[in-house]
C-alpha positions as CSV (number, residue, x, y, z in Angstrom):
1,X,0.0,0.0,0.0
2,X,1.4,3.4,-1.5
3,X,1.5,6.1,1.8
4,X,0.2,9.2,0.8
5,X,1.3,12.5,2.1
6,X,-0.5,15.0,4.5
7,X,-1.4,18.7,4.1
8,X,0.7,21.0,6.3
9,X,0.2,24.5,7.6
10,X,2.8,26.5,8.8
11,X,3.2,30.4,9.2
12,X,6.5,32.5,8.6
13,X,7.3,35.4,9.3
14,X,7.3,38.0,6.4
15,X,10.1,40.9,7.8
16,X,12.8,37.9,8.3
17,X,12.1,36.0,5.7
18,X,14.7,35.9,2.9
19,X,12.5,34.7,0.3
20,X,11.1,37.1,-2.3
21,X,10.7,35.1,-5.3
22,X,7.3,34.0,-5.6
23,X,8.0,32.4,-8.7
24,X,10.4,30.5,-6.9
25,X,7.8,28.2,-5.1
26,X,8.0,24.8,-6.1
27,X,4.7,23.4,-7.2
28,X,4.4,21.7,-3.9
29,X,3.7,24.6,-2.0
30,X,0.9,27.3,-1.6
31,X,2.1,30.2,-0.4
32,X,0.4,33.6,0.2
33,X,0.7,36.8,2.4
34,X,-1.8,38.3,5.1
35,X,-1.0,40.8,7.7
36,X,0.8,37.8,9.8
37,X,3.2,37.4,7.1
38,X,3.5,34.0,4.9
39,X,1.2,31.6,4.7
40,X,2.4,27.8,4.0
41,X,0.3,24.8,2.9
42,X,1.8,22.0,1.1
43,X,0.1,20.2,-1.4
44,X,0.7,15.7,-1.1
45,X,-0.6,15.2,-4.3
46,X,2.2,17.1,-6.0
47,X,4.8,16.6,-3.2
48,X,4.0,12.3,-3.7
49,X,4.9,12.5,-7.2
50,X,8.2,14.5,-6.4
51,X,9.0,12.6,-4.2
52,X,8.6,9.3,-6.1
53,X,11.1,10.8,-8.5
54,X,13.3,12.0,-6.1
55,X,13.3,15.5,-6.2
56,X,11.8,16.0,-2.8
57,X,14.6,14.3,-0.7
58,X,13.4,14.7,2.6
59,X,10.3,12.5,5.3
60,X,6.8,13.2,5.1
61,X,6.5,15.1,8.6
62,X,6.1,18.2,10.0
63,X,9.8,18.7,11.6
64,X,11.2,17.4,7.6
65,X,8.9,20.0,6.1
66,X,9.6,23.3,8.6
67,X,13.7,22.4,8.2
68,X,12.6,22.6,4.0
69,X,11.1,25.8,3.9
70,X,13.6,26.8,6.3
71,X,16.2,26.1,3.6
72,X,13.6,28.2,1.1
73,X,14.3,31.2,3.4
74,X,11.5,31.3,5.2
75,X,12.6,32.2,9.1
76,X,10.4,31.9,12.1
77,X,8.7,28.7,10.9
78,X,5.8,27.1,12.9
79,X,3.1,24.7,12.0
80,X,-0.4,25.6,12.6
81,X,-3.5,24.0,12.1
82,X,-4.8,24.0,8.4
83,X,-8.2,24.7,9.9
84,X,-6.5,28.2,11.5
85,X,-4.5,28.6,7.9
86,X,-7.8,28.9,6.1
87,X,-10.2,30.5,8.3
88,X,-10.0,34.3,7.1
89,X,-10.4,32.9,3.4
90,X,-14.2,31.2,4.4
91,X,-16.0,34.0,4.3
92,X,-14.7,35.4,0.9
């Protein structure tokens, strides 16, 4: 049985962040800006494929994906829940 991916939340902060690029995001990520700076989701169904073909090098978890995006730029990295992520965008 294949194991599929999760979706992950995570916030970062926009001032300390060193990424600028949105064209830089790999297709695996969603990332947007609000007022609490960067908003992070990943997306399984892309990041399962990549990492099939080994282009994603790194586990499936939480820890593996803040140390990624870490290495993105993004700097004060934490995980929140998806449910928290999403909220402002339910009502729009």
């Amino acid at each position: 049985m294949v194991k599929r991916g999760k979706i992950y939340c995570f916030r970062a902060s926009y001032d300390r962040s060193r990424f600028v690029d949105g064209g830089a995001v790999p297709d695996w990520l969603a990332v947007k800006t609000n007022w609490q700076g960067y908003r992070i989701s990943t997306r399984p169904w892309v990041a399962d494929v990549a990492r099939v073909l080994g282009t994603l090098p790194f586990e499936d978890t939480p820890v593996g994906w803040r140390h990624h995006l870490e290495s993105l730029g993004f700097r004060e990295v934490i995980q929140v829940s998806c449910e928290e992520l999403f909220e402002d965008t339910l009502f729009s």
